[in-house]
DSSP file (Angstrom, degrees, kcal/mol; ACC not computed):
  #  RESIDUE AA STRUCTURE BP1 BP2  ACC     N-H-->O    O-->H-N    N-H-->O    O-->H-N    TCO  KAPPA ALPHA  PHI   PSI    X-CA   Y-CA   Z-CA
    1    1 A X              0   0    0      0, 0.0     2,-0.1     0, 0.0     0, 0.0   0.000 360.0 360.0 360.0 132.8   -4.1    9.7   -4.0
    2    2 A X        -     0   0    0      1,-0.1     2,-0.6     0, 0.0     0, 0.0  -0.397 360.0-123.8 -80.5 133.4   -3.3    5.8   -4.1
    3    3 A X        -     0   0    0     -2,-0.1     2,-0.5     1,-0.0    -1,-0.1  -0.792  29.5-122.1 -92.7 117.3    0.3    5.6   -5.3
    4    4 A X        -     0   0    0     -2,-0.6     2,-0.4     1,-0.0    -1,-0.0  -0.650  24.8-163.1 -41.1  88.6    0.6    3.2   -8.6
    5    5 A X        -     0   0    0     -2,-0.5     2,-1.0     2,-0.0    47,-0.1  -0.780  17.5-126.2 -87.4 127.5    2.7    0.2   -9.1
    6    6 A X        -     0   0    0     -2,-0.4     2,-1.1    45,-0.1    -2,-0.0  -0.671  16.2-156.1 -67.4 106.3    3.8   -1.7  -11.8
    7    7 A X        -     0   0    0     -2,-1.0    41,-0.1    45,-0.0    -1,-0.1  -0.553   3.2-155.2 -62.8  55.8    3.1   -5.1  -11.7
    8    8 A X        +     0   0    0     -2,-1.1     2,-0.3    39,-0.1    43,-0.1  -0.129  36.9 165.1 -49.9 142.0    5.6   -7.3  -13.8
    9    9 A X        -     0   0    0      2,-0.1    -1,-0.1     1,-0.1    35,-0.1  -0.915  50.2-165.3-154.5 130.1    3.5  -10.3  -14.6
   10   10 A X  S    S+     0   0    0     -2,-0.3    -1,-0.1    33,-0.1    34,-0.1   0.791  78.1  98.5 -67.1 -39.8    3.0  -13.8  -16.9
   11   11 A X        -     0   0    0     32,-0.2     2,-0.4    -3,-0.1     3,-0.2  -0.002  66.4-143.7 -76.0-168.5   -0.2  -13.8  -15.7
   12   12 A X        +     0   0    0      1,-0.2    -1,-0.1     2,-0.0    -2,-0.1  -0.922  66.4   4.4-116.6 143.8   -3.3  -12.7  -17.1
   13   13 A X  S    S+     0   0    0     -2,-0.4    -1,-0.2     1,-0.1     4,-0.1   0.928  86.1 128.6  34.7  72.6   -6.9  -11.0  -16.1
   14   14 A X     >  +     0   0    0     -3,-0.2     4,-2.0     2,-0.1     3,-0.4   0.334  29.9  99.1-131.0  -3.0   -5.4  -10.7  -12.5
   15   15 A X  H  > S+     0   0    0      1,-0.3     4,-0.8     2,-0.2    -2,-0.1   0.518  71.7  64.9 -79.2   5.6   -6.0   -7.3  -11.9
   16   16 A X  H  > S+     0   0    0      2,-0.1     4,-1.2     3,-0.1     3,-0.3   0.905 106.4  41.7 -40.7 -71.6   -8.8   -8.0  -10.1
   17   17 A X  H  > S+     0   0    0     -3,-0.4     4,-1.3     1,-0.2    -2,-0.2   0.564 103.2  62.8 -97.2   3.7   -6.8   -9.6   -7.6
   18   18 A X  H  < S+     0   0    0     -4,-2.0    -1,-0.2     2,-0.1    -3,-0.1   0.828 105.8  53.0 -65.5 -31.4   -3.8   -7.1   -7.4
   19   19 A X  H  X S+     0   0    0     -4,-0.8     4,-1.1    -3,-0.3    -2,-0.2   0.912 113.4  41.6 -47.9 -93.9   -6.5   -4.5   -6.3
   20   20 A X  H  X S+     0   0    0     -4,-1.2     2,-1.7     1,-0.3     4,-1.0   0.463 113.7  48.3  -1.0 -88.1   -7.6   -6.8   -3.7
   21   21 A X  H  < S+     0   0    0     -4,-1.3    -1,-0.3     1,-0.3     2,-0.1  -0.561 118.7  47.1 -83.8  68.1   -4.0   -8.0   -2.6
   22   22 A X  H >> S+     0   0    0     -2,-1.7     4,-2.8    26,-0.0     3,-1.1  -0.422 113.0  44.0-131.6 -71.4   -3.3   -4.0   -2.5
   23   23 A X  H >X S+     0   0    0     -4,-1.1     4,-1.5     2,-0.3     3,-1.1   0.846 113.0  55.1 -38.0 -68.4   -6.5   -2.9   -0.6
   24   24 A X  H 3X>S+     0   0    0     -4,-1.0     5,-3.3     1,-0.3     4,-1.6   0.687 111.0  47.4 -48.1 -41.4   -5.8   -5.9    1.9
   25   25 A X  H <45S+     0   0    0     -3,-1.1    -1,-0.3     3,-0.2    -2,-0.3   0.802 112.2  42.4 -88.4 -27.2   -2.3   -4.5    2.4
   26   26 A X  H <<5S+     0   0    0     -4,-2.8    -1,-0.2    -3,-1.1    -2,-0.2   0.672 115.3  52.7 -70.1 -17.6   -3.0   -1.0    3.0
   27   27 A X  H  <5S-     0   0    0     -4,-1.5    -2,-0.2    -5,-0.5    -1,-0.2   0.826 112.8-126.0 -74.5 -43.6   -5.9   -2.0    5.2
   28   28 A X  T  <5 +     0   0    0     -4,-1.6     2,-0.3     1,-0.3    -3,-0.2   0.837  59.2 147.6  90.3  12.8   -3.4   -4.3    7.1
   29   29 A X      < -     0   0    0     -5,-3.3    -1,-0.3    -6,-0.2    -2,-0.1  -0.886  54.0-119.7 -77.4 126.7   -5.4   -7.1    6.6
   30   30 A X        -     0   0    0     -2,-0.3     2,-0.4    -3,-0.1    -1,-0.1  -0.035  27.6-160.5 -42.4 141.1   -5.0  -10.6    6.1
   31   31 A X        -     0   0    0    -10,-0.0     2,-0.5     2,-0.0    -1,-0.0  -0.976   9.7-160.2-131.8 135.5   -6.4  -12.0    2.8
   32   32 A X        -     0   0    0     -2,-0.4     2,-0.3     2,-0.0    -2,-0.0  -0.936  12.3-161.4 -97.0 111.9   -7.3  -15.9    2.0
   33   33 A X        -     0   0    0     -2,-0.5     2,-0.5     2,-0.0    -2,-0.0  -0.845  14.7-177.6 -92.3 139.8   -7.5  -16.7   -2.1
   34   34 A X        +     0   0    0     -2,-0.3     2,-0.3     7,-0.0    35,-0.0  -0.958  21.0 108.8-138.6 161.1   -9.3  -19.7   -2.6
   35   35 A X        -     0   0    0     -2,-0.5     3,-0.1     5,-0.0     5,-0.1  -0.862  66.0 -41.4 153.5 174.8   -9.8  -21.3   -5.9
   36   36 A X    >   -     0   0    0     -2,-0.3     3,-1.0     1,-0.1     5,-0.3  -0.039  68.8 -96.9 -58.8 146.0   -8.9  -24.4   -8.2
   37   37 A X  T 3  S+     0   0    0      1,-0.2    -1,-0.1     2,-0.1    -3,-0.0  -0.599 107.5  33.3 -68.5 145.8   -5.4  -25.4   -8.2
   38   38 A X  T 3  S+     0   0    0     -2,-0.2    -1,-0.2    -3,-0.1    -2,-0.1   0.256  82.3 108.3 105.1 -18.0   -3.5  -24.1  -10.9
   39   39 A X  S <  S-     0   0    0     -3,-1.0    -2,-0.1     1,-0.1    -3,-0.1   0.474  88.2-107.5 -86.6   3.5   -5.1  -20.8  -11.3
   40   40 A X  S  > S+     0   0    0     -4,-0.1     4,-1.5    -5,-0.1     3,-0.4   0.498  71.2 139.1  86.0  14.8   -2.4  -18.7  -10.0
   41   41 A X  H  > S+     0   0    0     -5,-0.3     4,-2.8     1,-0.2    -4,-0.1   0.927  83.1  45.7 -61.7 -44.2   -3.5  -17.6   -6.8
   42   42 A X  H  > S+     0   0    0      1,-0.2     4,-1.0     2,-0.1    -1,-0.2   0.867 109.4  55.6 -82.5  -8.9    0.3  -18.3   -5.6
   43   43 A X  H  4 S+     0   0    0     -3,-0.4     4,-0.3     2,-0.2     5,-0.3   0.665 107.8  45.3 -89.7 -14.2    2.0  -16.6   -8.6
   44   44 A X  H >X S+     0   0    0     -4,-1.5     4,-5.8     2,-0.2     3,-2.4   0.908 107.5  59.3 -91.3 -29.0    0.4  -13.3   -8.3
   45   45 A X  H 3X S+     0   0    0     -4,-2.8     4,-1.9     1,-0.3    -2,-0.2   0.789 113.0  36.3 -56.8  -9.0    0.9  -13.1   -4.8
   46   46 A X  H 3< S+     0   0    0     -4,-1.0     4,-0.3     2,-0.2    -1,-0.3   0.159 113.9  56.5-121.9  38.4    4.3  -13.3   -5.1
   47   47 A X  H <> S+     0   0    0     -3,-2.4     4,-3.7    -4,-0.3     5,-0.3   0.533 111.4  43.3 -65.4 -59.4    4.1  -11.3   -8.2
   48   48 A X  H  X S+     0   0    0     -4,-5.8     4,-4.6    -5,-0.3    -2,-0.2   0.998 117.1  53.0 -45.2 -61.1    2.2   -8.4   -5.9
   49   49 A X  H  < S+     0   0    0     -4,-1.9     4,-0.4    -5,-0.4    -3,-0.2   0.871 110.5  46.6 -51.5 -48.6    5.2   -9.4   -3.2
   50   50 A X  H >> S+     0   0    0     -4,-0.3     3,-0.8     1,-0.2     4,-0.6   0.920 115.6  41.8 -64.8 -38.5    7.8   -8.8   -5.9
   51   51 A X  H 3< S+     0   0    0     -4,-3.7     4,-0.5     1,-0.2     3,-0.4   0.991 121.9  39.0 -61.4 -41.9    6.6   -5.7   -7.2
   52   52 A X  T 3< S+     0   0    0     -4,-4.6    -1,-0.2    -5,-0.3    -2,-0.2   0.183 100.6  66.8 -98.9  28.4    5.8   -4.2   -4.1
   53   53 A X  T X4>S+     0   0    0     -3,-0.8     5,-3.6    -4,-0.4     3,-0.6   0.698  94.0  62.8-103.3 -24.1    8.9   -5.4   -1.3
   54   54 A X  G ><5S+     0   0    0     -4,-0.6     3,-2.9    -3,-0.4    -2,-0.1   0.969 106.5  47.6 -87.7 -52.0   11.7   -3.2   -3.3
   55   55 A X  G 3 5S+     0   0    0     -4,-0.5    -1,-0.2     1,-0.2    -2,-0.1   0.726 114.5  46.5 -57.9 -23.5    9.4    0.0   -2.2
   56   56 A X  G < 5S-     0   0    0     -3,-0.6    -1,-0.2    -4,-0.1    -2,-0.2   0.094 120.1-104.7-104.1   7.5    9.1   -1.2    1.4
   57   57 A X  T < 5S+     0   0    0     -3,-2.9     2,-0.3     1,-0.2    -3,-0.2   0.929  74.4 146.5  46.0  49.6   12.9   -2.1    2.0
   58   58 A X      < -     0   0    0     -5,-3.6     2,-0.3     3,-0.0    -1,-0.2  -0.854  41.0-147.3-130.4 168.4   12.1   -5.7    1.7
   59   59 A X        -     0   0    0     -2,-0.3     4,-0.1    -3,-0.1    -5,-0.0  -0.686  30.1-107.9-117.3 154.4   13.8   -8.0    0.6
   60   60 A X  S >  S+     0   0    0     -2,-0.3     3,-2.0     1,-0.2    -1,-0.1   0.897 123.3  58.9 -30.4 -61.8   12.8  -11.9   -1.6
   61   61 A X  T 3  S+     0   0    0      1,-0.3    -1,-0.2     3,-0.1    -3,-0.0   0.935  92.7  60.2 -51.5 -51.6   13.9  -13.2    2.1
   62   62 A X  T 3  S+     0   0    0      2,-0.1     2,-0.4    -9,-0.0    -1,-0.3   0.539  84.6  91.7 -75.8  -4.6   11.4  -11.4    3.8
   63   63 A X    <   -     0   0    0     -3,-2.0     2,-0.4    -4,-0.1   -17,-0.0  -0.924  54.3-159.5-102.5 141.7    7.8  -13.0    2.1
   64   64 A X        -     0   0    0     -2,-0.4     2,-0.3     2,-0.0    -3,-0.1  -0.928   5.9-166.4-115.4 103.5    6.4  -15.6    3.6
   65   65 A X        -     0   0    0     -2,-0.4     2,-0.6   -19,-0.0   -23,-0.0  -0.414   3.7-170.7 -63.0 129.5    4.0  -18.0    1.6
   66   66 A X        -     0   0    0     -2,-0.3     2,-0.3     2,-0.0    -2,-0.0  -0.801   5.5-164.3-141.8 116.5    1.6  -20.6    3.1
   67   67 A X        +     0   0    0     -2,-0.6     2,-0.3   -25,-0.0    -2,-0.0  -0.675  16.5 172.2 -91.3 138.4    0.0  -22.9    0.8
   68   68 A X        +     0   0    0     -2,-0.3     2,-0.3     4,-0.1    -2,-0.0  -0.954   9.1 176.6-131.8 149.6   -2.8  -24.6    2.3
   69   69 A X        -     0   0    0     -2,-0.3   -35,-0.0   -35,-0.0     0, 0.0  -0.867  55.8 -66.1-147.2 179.0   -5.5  -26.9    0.9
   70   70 A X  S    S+     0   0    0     -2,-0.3     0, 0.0     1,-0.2     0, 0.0   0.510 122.6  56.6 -53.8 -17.3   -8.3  -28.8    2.4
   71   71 A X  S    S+     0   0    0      2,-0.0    -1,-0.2     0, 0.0    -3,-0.0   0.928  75.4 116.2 -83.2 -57.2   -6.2  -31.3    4.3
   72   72 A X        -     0   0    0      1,-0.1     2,-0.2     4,-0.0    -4,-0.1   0.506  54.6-145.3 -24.9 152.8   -4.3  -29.0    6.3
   73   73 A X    >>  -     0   0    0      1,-0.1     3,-1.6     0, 0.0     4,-1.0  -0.910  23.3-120.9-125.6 101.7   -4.8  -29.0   10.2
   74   74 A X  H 3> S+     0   0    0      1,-0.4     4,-2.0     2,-0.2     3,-0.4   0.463 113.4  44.8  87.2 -67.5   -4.6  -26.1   12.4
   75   75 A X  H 34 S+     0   0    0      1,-0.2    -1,-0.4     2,-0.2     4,-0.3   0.658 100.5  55.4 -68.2 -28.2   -1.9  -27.9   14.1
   76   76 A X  H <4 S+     0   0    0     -3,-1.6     4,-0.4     2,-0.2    -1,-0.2   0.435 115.2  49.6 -86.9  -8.7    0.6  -29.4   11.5
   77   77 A X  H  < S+     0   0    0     -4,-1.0     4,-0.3    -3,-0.4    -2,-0.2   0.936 116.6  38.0 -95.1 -36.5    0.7  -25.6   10.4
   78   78 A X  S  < S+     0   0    0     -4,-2.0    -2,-0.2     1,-0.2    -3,-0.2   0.551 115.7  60.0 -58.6 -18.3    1.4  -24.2   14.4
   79   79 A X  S    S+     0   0    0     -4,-0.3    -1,-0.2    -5,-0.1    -2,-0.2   0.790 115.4  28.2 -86.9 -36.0    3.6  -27.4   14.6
   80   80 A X  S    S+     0   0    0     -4,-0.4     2,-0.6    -3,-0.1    -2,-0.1   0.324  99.1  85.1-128.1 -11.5    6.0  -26.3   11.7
   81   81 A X        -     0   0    0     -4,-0.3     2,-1.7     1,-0.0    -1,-0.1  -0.877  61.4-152.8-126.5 108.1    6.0  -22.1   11.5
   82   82 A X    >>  -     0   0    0     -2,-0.6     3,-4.7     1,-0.2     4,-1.8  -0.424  16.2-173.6 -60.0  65.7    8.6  -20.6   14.0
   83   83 A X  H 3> S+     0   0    0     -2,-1.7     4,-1.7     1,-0.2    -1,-0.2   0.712  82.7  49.4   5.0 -78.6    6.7  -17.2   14.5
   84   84 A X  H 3> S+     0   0    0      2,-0.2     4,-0.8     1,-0.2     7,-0.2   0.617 111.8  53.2 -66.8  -1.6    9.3  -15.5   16.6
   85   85 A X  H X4 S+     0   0    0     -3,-4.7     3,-1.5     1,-0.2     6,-0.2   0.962 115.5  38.7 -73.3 -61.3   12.1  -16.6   13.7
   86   86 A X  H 3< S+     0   0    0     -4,-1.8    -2,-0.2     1,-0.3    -1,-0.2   0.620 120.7  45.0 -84.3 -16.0   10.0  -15.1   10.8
   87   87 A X  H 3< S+     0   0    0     -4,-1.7     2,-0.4     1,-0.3    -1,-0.3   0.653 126.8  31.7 -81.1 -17.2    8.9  -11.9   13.0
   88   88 A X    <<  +     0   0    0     -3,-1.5    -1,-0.3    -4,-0.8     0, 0.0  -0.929  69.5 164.6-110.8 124.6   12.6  -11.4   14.3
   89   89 A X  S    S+     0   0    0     -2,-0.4    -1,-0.1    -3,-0.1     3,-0.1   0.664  74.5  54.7 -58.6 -48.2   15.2  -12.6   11.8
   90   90 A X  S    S+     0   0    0      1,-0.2     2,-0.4     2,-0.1    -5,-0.1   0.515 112.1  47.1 -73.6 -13.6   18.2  -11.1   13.1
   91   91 A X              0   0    0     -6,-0.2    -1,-0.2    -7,-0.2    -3,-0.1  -0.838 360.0 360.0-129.2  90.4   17.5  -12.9   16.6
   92   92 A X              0   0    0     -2,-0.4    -7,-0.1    -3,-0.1    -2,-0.1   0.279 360.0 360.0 -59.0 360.0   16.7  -16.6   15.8
């Protein structure tokens, strides 16, 4: 049986996409939200993130967001995210 979380949240009709962003993470999948700016896609994830990092002995430090929109380039995003930092902290 799928273990329940409470979600504190501002937003509204989002439980749609707490399922999702739950399923994605027990799957161990990646997930892409795409939609209008403004519509909250990055405040529930890090609504989802807050609720569910305390249960996983994580920490605020320890989600990583990446906002992306239609300019972005493949490269300016590979140019600019140290990998081994954010998958090792403790050895920069």
């Amino acid at each position: 049986m799928a273990k329940k979380i409470n979600i504190d949240s501002n937003l509204t009709k989002k439980g749609e996409v707490f399922r999702i962003l739950a399923l994605a993470e027990s799957l161990n999948t990646p997930i892409l939200l795409i939609g209008d700016p403004g519509t909250g896609k990055t405040a529930a994830v890090l609504d989802y993130a807050k609720a569910t990092s305390g249960a996983q002995g994580l920490g605020p430090k320890d989600v990583f967001v990446l906002e992306t929109d239609e300019g972005t380039k493949a490269a300016a995003v590979k140019g600019n995210i140290n990998m081994a930092k954010l998958v090792d902290p403790i050895n920069p």
